[in-house]
N, C-alpha and C positions, 0 to 999 in steps of 0.2 A: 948492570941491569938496564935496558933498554923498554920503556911504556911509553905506551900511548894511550890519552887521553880523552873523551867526546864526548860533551853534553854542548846541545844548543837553545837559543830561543829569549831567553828570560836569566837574571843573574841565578833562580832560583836552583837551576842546573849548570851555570858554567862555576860560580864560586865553589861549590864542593866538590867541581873536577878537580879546580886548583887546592884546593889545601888537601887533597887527595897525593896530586902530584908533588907540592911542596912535602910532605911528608917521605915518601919514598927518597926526593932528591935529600931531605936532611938524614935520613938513614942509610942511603948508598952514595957513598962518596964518587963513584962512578957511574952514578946513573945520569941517563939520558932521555927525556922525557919529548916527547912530540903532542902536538894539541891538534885533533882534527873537529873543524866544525864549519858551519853553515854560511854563505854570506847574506843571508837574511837575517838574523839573530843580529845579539851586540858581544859576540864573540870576539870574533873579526877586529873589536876595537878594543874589548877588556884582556885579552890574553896577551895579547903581545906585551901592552903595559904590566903584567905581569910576569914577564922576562921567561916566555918559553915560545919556541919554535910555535908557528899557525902554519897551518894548510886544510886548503877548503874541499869540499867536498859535496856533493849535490845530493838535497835530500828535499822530502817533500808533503806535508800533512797527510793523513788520511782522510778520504771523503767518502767513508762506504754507501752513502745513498746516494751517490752523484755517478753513472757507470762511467762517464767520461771522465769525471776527474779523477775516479778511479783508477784509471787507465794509464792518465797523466804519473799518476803517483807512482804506477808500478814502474814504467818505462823510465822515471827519474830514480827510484831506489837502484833498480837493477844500474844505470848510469854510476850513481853512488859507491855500490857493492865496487864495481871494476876500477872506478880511481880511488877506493881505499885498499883493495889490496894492490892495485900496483904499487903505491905509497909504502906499502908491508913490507914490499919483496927487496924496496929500497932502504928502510931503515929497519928492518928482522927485529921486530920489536918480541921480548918476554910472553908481556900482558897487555892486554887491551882492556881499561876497564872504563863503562859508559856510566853517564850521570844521567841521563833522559834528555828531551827534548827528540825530535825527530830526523835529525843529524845521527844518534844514536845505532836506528837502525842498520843503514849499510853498511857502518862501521864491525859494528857485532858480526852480523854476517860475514864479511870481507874477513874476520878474525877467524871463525869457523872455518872456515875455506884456507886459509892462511895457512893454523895450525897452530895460532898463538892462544894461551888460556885467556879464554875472556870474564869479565865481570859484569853485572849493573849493580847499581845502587838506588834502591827504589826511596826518593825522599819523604812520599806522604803517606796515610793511613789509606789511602786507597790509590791501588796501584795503575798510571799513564796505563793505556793502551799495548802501546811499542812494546816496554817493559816487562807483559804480560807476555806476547807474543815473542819475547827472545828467549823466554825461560830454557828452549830446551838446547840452545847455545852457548850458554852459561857453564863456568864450573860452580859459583857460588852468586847468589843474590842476596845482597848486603840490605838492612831495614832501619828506614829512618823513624819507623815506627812499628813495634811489634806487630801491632793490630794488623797491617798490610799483608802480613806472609800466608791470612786464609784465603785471600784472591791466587794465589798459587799453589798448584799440583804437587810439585817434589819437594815435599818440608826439608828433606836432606841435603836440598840446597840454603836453604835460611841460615841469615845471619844475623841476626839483631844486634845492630853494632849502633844504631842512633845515625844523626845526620851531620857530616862531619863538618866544621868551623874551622877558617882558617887560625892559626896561633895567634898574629896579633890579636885577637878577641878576648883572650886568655892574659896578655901581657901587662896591659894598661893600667892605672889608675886614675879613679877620677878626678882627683886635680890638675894631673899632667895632662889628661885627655883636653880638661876645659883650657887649659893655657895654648893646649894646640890647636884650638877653634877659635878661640881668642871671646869664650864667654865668663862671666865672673863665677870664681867658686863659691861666691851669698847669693845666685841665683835660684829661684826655683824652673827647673828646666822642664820643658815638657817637645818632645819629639814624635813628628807625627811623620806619616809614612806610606803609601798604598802601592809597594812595589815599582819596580825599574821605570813601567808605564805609567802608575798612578790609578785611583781609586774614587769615581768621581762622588759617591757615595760620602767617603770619608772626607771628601777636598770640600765640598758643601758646608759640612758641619764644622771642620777645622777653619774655614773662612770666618762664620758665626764666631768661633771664640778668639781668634786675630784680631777682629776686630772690635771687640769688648776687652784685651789688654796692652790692646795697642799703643806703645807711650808709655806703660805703666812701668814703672822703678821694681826690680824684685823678680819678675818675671821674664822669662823667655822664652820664647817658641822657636821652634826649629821647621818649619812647615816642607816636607820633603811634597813635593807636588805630584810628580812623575811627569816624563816627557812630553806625554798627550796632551797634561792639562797648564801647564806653567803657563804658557800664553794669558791664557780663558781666565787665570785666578789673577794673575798684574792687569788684567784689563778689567777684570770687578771693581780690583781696588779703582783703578783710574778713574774708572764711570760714577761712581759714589764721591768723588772728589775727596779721598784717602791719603796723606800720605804715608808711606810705612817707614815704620818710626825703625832704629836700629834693635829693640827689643824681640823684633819679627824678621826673620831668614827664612824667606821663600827660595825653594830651590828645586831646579827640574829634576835633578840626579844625584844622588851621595856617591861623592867616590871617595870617602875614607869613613864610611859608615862604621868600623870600630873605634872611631873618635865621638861621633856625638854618640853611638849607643851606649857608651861606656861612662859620656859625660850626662848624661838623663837622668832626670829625676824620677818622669814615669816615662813610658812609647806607647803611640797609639797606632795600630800599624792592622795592616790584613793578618790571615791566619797561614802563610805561604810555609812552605816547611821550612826552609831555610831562614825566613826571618823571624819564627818562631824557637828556632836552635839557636841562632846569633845573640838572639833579647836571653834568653835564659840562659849561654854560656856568660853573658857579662852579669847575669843575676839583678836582671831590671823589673820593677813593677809594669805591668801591661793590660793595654786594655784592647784588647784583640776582638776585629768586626772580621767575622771569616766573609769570604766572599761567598756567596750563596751559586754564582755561575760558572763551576768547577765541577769535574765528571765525581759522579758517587759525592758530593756534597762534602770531598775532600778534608779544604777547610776547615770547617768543625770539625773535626775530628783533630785533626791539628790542634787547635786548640785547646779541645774539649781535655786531652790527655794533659796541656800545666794547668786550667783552671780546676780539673779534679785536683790535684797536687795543691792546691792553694797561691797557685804562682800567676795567675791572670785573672782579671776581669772578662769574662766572654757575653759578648753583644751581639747578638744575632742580628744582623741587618735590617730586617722587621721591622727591631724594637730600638734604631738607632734613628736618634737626631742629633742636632746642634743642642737642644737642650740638654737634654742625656749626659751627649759628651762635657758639655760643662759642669752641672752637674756632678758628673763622678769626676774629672778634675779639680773642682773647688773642694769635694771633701776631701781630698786626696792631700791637698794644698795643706790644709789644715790638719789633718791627722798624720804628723811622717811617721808616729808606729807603724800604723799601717802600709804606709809606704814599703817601710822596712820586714814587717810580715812577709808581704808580695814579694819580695828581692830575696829573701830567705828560699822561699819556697822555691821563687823562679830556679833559683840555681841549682835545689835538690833535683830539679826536674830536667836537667840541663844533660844535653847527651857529650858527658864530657872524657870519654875513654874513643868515641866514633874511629877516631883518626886511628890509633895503635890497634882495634879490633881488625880493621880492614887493610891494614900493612901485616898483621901478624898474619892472619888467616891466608892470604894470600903467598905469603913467605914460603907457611908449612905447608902449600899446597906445592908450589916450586919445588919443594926438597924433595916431595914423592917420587 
């Protein structure tokens, strides 16, 4: 079997390309998988290290109230469309199945035109743009979240399959995880997080309690920063005349995030669909700040679907501070039932079949 893969932008859409692709490559001994995406994204940089073929392809946001850059965008999709199916006609791929991001688009289309069956997989309760408008390109639209398939027309395409996780996430335990980050198993760990870029919302108030257990014997933080802001958060510390003691790991970018998610006590993280599947396939306590600046108010709804379930704490941006967050971490601290409720529940809520729904259905679609 030969696929081809393409989500860009954000890990949100390229990590469930791959454990998409991983899966087919452990089910087909002879499969051959190709990754097409964007050299704007961190694509470009995360897929190769994940050991499949890259090639780029030109794609470009939509600006519907802009007519000029409207313009731009169409004259670079259609660009896009033409170097993905030439790409096609070179590796005759099966399936084409897309993750989002706006890479996505020419891809799809170039598929349609091709004559390869194409897919998306829409990851949040409310469904990207692109995603909406490729519906009638599609054999099937896979759902990272049920709620999402009433923004689409032909229910006949729906697939509520969840939003699929690579297997390391699945594998780990947490002892083995914390010896491979090199933090103690009598720690209380707490992991914070605001996406690939970072969250400055969250980086604000996670500063606040860094620097109240700063030093402290017992505890550790994992301060994931995001790209944007790593700078801005070591030059706080600097200017306060701080030093960060070994208890506190500030870091621009997780790149074995099923290591510390797996080694966590509780995550305090955005409500992103993917990092809300990841926290609940390892069955962690969370305390989830959706982003409030996401189309259809996405996010929460992300969320809203483990904190019904009993598996998250949800914080509406509003009503979030540095106090707050400490706060519900110190009870946290002190009640591990509780703790251990949360992790129960997180996992009940954990879309943990995502991966085999969307290889099987795909399969049985092939044999027709």
């Amino acid at each position: 079997m030969r696929i081809i893969v393409t989500g860009g932008g954000t890990g949100g859409h390229i990590y469930p390309a791959i454990a998409i692709a991983d899966k087919f490559r452990e089910m087909e001994e002879d499969c051959q998988v190709l990754y097409l995406g964007n050299k704007k994204g961190i694509e470009s940089e995360v897929v190769p290290k994940a050991g499949y073929e890259f090639r780029l392809v030109d794609a470009r946001w939509f600006a519907r109230k802009k007519p000029l850059e409207l313009i731009k965008t169409g004259m670079t999709v259609l660009k896009g469309v033409m170097q993905a199916k030439k790409i096609m006609k070179e590796f005759n791929p099966d399936v084409v199945i897309g993750t989002g991001g706006y890479v996505c688009f020419p891809v799809i289309l170039a598929a349609k035109l091709f004559g390869a069956k194409a897919y998306i997989h829409e990851q949040n309760a409310f469904p990207g743009m692109a995603n909406k408008k490729l519906e009638p390109y599609v054999e099937k639209i896979f759902l990272g979240f049920e709620a999402g398939g009433k923004y689409f027309k032909n229910r006949e395409k729906l697939v509520a399959s969840g939003n699929p996780v690579r297997k390391s996430f699945f594998d780990l335990d947490k002892g083995i995880a914390r010896d491979k980050i090199g933090i103690s198993k009598e720690d209380f760990v707490i992991f914070t997080f605001g996406g690939s870029l970072g969250a400055e919302k969250i980086n604000e108030a996670v500063y606040e309690l860094a620097k109240e257990i700063n030093g402290k014997e017992g505890t550790t933080l994992v301060f994931g920063t995001g790209k944007w802001y790593f700078q801005d958060v070591l030059d706080k510390f600097r200017e306060e005349g701080l030093t960060i003691c070994d208890n506190i790991r500030v870091k621009d970018y997780i790149d074995n995030m099923d290591s510390y998610l797996t080694g966590a006590d509780v995550v305090v993280s955005r409500a992103g669909a993917l990092s809300v599947a990841e926290t609940t396939v390892c069955g962690k306590a969370s305390i989830l700040i959706p982003s409030p600046n996401v189309t259809g108010n996405h996010q929460f709804y992300n969320a809203k679907a483990v904190s019904d379930k009993g598996g998250a704490i949800l914080i509406e941006e509003k009503d979030f501070s540095a106090d707050r967050l400490k706060q519900e971490i110190y009870r946290l601290r002190e009640n591990p039932e509780e703790i251990e409720r949360l992790s129960e529940a997180s996992k009940e809520a954990a879309p943990l079949r995502a991966l085999e729904i969307i290889y099987e259905t795909i399969k049985a679609d092939l044999r027709k």
